[in-house]
Backbone as numpy.savetxt, mean C-alpha at the origin, in Angstrom:
# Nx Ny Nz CAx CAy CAz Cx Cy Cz
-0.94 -37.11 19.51 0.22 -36.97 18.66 1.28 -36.19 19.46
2.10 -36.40 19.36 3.58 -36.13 20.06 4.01 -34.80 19.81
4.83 -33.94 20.00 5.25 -32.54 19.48 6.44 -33.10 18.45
7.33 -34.58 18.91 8.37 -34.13 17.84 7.58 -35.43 16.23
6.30 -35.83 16.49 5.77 -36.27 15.11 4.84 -35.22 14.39
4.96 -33.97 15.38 4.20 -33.23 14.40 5.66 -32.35 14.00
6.17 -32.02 14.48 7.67 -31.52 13.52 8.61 -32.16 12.57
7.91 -33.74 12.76 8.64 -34.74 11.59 7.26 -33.99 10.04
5.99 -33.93 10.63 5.61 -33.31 9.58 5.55 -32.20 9.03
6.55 -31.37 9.53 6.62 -29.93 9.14 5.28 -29.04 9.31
4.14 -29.35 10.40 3.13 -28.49 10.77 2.83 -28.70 12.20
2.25 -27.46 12.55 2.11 -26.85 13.98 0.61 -27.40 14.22
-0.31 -27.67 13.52 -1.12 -28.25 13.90 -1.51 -29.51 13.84
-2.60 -30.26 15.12 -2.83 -31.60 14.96 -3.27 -32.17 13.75
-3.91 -31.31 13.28 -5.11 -31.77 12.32 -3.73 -32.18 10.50
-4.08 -33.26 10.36 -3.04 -33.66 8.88 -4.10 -32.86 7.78
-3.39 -32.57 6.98 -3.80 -31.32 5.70 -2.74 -31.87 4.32
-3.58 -31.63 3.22 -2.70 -31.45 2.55 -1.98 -30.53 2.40
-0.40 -30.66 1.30 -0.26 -29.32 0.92 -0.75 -28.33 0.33
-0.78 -26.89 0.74 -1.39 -26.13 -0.64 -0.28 -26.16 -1.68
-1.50 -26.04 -3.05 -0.74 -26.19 -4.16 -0.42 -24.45 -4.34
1.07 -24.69 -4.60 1.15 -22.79 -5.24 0.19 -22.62 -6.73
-0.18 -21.14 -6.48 -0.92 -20.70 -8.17 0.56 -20.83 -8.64
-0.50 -20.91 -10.06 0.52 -20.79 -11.67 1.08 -19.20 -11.36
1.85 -19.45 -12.61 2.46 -18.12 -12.21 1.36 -16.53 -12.90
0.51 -16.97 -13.93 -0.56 -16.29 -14.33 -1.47 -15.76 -13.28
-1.91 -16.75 -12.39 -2.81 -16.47 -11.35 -1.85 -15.44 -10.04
-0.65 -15.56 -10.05 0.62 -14.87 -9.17 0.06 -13.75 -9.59
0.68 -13.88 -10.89 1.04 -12.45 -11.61 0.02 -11.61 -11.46
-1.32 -11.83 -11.81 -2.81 -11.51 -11.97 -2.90 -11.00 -10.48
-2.70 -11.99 -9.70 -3.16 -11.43 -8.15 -2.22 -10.33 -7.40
-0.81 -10.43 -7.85 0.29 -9.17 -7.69 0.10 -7.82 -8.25
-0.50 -8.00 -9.82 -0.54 -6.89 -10.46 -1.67 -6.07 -9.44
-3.15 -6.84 -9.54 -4.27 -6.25 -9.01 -3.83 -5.77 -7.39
-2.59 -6.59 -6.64 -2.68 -5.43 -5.36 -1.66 -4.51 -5.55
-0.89 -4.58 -6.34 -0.19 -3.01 -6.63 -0.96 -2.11 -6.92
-2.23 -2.02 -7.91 -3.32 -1.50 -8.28 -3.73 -0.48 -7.10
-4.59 -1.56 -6.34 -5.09 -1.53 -5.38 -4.50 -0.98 -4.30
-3.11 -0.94 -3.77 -2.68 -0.31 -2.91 -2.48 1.07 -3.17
-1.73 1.17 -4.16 -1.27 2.62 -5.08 -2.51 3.51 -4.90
-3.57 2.64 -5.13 -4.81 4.02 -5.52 -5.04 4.07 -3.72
-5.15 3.18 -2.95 -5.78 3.34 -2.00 -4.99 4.55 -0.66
-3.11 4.52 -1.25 -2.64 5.34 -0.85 -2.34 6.39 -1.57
-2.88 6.32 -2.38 -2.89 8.19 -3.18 -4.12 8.91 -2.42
-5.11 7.86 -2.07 -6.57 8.79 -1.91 -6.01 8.86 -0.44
-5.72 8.23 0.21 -5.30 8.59 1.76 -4.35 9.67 1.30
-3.19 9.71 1.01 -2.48 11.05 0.64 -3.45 12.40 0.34
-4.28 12.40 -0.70 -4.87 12.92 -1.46 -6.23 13.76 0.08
-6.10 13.11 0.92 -6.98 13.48 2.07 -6.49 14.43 3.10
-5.47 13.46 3.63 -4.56 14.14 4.74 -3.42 15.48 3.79
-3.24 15.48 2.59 -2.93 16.64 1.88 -3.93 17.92 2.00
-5.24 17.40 1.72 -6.41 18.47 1.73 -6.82 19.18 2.82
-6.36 18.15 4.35 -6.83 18.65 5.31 -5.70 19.79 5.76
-4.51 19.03 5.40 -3.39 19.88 5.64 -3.29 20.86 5.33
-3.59 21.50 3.64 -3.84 22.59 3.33 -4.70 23.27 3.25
-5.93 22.85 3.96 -7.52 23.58 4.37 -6.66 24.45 5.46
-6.15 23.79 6.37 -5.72 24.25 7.61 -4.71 25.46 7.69
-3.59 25.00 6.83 -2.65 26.01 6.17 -3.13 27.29 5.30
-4.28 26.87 4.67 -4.38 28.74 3.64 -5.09 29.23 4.74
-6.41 28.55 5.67 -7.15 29.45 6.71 -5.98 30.07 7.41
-5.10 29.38 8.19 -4.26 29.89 8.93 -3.49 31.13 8.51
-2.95 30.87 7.04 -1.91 31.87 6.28 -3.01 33.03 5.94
-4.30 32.98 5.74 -5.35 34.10 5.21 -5.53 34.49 6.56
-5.51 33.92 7.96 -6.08 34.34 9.02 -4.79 35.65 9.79
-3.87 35.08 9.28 -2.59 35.99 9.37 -2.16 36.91 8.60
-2.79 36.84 7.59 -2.72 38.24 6.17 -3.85 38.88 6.41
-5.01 38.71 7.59 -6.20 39.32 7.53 -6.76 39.30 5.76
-6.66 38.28 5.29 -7.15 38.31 4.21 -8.22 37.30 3.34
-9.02 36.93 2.39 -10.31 35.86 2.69 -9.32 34.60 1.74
-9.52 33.83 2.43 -8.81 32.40 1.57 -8.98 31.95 0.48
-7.94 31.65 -0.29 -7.92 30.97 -1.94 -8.51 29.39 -1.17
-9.33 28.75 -1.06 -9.39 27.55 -0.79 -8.99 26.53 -1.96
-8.71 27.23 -3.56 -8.60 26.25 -4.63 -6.46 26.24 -4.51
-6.16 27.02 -3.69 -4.55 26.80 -3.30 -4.66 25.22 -2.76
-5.18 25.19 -1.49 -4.88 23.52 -0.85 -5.16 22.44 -1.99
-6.09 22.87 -2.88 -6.37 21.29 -3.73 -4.74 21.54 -4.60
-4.86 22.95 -5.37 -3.87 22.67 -6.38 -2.19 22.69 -6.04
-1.98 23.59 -5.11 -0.52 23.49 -4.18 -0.24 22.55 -3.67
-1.50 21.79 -2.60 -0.91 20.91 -1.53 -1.17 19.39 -1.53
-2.87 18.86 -2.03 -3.47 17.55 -1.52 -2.87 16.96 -3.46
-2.80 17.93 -4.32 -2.78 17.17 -5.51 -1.25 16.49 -5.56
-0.27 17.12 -5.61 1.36 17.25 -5.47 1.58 15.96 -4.13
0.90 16.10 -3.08 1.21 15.10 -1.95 0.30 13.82 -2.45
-1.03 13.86 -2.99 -1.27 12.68 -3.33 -0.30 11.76 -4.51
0.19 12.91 -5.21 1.04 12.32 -6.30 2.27 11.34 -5.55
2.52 12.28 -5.14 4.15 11.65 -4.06 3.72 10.35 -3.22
2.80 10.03 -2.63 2.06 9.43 -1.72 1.80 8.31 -2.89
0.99 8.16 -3.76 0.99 7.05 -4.67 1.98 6.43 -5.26
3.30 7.37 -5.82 4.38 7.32 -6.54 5.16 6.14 -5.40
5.44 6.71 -4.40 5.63 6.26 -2.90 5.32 4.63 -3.15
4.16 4.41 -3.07 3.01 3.16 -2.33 3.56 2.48 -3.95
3.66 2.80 -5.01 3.60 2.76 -6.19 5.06 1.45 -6.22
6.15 2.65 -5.59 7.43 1.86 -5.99 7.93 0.83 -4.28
6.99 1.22 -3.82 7.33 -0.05 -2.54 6.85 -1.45 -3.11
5.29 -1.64 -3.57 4.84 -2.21 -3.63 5.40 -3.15 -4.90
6.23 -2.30 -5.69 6.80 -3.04 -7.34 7.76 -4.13 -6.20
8.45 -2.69 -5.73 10.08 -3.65 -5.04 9.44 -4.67 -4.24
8.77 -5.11 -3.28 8.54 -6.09 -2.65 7.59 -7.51 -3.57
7.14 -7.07 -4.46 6.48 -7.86 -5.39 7.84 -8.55 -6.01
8.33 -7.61 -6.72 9.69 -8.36 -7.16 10.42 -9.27 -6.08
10.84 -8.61 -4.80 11.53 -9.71 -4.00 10.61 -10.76 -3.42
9.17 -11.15 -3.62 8.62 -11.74 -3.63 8.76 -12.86 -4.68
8.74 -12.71 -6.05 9.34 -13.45 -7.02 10.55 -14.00 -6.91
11.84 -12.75 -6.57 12.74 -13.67 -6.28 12.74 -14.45 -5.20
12.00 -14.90 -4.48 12.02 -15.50 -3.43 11.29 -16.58 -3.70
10.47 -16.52 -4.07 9.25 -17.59 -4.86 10.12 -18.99 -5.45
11.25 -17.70 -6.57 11.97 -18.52 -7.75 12.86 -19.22 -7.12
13.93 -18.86 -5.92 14.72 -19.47 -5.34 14.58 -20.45 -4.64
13.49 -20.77 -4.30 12.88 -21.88 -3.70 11.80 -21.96 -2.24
């Protein structure tokens, strides 16, 4: 097969295929909702980590400099809880906006 009869068929490979059929928009929707889900939580708990380590590191350091013995319940409630929040909120509203321009893009053709 030729290079310009496989660009009369609009595919890069030899092999003829059908088209895929797009999902309904239920099965879209269903499969969009579940990775916003899915991302959101998966970057809160990464937040929610690299927050904890951050502020393990920070009260030892700040207690190691006050000569004094560490609040270790400061890093969960000051630092990894507040940054996981932000960190999901974050992952939260990327993932809406690109879902949406995904739709509009879908819809436009």
């Amino acid at each position: 097969m030729k290079v310009s009869e496989m660009e009369a068929r609009g595919t890069k490979t030899l092999v003829a295929s059908e088209p895929r059929k797009e999902p309904s928009w239920l099965v879209w929707t269903v499969m969009k909702g579940f990775r916003i889900i899915l991302l959101t939580v998966l970057w809160s708990g990464l937040g929610m980590g690299v927050g904890l380590f951050c502020g393990i590191l920070g009260v030892v350091a700040w207690s190691a400099i006050q000569h004094r013995t560490p609040q270790m319940d400061l890093a969960y409630r000051s630092i990894s809880i507040p940054v996981a929040i932000a960190s999901g909120s974050c992952a939260l509203l990327w993932n809406v906006m690109r879902t949406l321009q995904a739709a509009a893009k879908k819809r436009k053709g």
